[in-house]
C-alpha angles and dihedrals in degrees: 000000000000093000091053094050089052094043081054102047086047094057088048097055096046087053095056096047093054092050093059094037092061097037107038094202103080114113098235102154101222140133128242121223120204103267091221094062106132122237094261088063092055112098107115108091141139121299107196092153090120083067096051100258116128098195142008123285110248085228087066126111110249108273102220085064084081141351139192125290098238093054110096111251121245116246088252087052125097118215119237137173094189120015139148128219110248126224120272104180120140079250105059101092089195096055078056103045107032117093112203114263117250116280123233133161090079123087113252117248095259115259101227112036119243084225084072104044111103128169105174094061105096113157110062105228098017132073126249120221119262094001095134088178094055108112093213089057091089092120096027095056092083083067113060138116105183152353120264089194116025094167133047121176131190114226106338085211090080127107093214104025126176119239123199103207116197123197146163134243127178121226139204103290083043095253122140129260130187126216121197132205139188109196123159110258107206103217109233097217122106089214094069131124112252099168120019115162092194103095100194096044080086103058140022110279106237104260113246109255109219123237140161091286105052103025092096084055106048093042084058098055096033102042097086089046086055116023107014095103089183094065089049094052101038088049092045084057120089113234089248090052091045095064101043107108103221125047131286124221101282094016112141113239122249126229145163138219136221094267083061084244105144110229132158118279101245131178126195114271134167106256115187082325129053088243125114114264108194097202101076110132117209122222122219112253089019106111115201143190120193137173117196127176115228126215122202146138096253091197085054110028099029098107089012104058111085096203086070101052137087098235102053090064093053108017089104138085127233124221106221086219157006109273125081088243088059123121119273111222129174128221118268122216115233106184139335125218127203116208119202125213094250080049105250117143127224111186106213144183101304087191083081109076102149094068101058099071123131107285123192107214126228095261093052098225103088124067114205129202092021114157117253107165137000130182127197124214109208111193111178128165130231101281087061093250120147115245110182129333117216126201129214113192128188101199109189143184119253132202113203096240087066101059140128082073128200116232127198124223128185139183121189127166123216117191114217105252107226112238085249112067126235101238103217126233124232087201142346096250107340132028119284123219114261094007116122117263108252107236136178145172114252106231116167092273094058128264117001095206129194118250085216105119088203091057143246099256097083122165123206110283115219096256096214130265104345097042092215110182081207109048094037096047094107092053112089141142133228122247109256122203116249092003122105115214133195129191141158145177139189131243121208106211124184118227088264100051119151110241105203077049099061090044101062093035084058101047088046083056098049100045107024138239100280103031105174119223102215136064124211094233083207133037102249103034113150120238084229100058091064085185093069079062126088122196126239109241132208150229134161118203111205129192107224135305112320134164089221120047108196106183097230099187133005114212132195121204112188117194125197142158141198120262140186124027122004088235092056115022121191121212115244119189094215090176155349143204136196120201138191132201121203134201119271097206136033131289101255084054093049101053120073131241089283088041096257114165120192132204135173135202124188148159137236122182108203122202104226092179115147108228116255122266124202114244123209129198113260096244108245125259132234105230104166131131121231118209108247090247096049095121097025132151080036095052 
């Protein structure tokens, strides 16, 4: 009875596989498998042993041509939840000409074992301690103790990674041995690659080793990454910054040449030698100093070397910005400076150019015109634009037992002061510590304020070993807030001396030609508001009554206080008083022996400041009306 179900369920089976053999539309869920897999790929067949039958009947169809859904397809397979079997007759043309389309949805077989990866080898040839993946440890591998790396893992974004284990055992002569292992890891994140079809997205792709035949190509893709300056610069600059005319701190500048080519402005520098290397570009706002040495065959290369003439260091044009629209401008020549072989300077006509070029003496020993130093000005205005670009050359003679030679190279930048000055704050509001007093002088329109950053309040300097009030009466300081200042000087009178003379020639030196009469009270008040000013005030102590009054020391007492919040304070020059202290006896009895008068000036700041006092909140006040009959029928 068994035989003739499974005759039956046979029959049945052949009948439906001819049927959708001959049709091609039938939903058989099934999966193809490629019709030119080899024998050694078969395994997958029929298994009817539940039904009492030990092998496959010869009348059946072959079994690689399908198998089952739930059975995991091969990497040459392609899923399907619903296919046909093509035909395959000698007369299809397409089953002789199609190539099947490339696979994807399996993972690629990975392209560098985990079984050769080895971090832990470092030296190439020798073997690393403990590296019990390091194929130079043969010998070594007795000897260990552990291992450095037990685990190495391919790329950790894969859902099923291989992993290669390494372990020691001990044997019986109690030397180390080391197993190795390769098992399939499964990654726990959720974020994992579990298909890829790009092979080489999972590994790094093998560089390409130059040689004869593709040198030509990979210096062509790879030169503007390297050596074009322009596309470094250009992709080192913000968007914002790029389109900015004029430079920005470190930008390259810009030049042409006569060819109307546009390059980098370079000057010669020392780079890991002391020889000069001639690509060094220069950056705007970067000011540089270099000194280079220069070797050369002066008999050969004396009127031929470009590195020793004049031209080659200002026979070029600057672009004022950084756009292509911006102004073109040449190199001036400032002045031109002629060295002798002894070592004395001329300076000379710098209009005749054509006559200081490299000349080879007679005697063939001595070079003359060689460049020696130049140095660059660079002016340029607030928008960072360049104005005008000066040159300063020494051009020197040369004997041939002094070269190699050393040249000197320099770089400064000057910004173009406006015809309206830029007065200067002290603080932003208040004063701060160590920065000048702004003073200024009340007319009818308000402050007249000096345009000296260093301020208009000066006191007498010490003017160095004589003290000589007049030979040291230029040199003053500025007043400096928070900081007290003395300082003195000495005045040599002969026995005739007018007195009314000596007076006025004193007080000139302690207080200086041009004394203001106002004080900013904060550190940014502005000359037009005259109420942010204090006045100076004055008073004048005399000893006594005396016929003449010689002013003997000028003091200045600055008082100030802190205003604002308690957490950030701001310094407030609330007055300020100048005094003057006069002689008590006559002018004969003042002056030594050698007729040396001295007299002193200084300076005292003084925190008025009141101490702070804690506040509290006034508490608040119930102030509600109750209707009359509020507690009635209580009250």
């Amino acid at each position: 009875m068994a035989l003739l179900c499974c005759f039956i369920i046979l029959t049945y089976l052949e009948t439906t596989l001819c049927i959708e053999d001959t049709n091609s539309t039938g939903n058989v869920n099934i999966t193809l498998r490629d019709t030119n897999d080899t024998s050694a790929d078969r395994d997958e067949s029929l298994h009817l042993t539940d039904l009492g039958v030990s092998e496959t009947p010869d009348y059946l169809p072959d079994p690689t041509a399908w198998i089952p859904e739930s059975v995991t397809p091969f990497p040459d397979q392609t899923e399907s939840s619903e296919s046909s079997i093509p035909d395959t007759s000698p007369e299809s043309p397409r089953a002789a000409t199609e190539q099947p389309l490339p696979l994807s949805g399996v993972l690629p077989d990975p392209v560098t074992e985990v079984s050769q990866l080895c971090p832990c080898n470092l030296q190439n040839g020798a073997c690393d301690i403990n590296c019990c993946c390091d194929p130079d440890c043969t010998e070594e591998l007795a000897l260990f103790t552990d291992c450095t790396v037990k685990r190495v893992s391919n790329d950790p974004r894969l859902c099923n990674q291989e992993s290669s284990v390494y372990s020691l055992s001990s044997t019986q002569e109690g030397l180390s041995s080391v197993q190795s292992t390769v098992q399939q890891d499964v990654n726990p994140d959720v974020f994992c690659i579990q298909s890829a079809n790009y092979e080489e997205g999972l590994s790094f792709g093998t560089p390409e080793v130059p040689t004869e035949e593709n040198f030509d190509s990979l210096f062509g893709r790879f030169l503007g990454f390297f050596f074009g300056r322009s596309s470094v610069t250009s992709a080192r600059q913000s968007p914002d910054v790029g389109n900015s005319p004029g430079y920005q701190y470190g930008d390259v500048i810009q030049t042409v040449n006569e060819a109307g080519e546009q390059e980098f402005f370079t000057f010669p520098a020392s780079a890991g030698t002391a020889h000069c290397l001639d690509a060094n570009p220069a950056g705007f706002l970067k000011e540089q100093t270099s000194r280079c040495v220069r070797s050369f065959d002066l008999a050969r290369d004396c009127e031929t070397l470009e590195a020793l003439r004049l031209e080659t260091y200002i026979n070029f044009n600057i672009r004022s910005g950084k756009n292509q629209e911006a102004k073109v401008i040449g190199v001036e020549m400032a002045a031109i400076t002629l060295q002798s072989l002894e070592g004395t300077q001329t300076p000379v006509d710098p209009a005749d150019l054509a006559s200081y070029i490299p000349v080879l003496l007679e005697s063939g020993d001595v070079c003359n015109n060689v460049v020696q130093q130049v140095k660059y000005t660079f002016r340029y205005n607030e928008a960072g634009e360049i104005l005008n670009v000066m040159a300063s050359v020494l051009l020197g003679a040369i004997k041939s037992i002094s070269v190699p030679i050393q040249q000197e190279f320099q770089i400064t930048f000057l910004q173009d002061i406006s015809s309206t000055p830029v007065l200067q704050f002290s603080g932003n509001p208040g004063y701060v510590l160590g920065r000048p007093l702004m003073a200024g002088t009340r007319t009818a329109d308000g402050i007249v304020q000096s345009a000296d950053p260093k301020g208009s309040l000066t006191i007498l300097q010490n003017s160095g070993e004589t003290q000589d009030c007049l030979s040291g009466s230029s040199l003053r300081s500025p007043v400096l807030f928070g900081i007290d200042m003395v300082s003195g000087c000495t005045l040599k009178l002969s026995d005739g001396a007018n007195c009314s003379l000596v007076s006025e020639v004193i007080l000139w030196t302690l207080k200086g030609q041009s004394f203001p009469d106002h004080i900013a009270s904060f550190g940014n008040s502005l000359p037009q508001n005259p109420l942010d000013w204090v006045p100076i005030q004055n008073q004048t102590i005399a000893s006594g009554t005396q016929a003449c009054s010689i002013p003997l020391s000028y003091h200045l007492e600055v008082k100030w206080t802190k205003y604002g919040a308690l957490v950030n304070p701001q310094a407030q020059i609330v007055s300020i008083m100048e005094t003057i202290i006069t002689n008590s006896s006559s002018l004969a009895l003042l002056t030594s022996a050698d007729g040396l008068l001295s007299v002193t000036s200084s300076v005292s700041f003084v925190d008025v400041s009141a101490s702070a006092s804690p506040g509290f909140k006034v508490p608040p006040t119930i102030d509600a009306k109750l209707p009359f009959d509020f507690f009635f029928p209580f009250v």
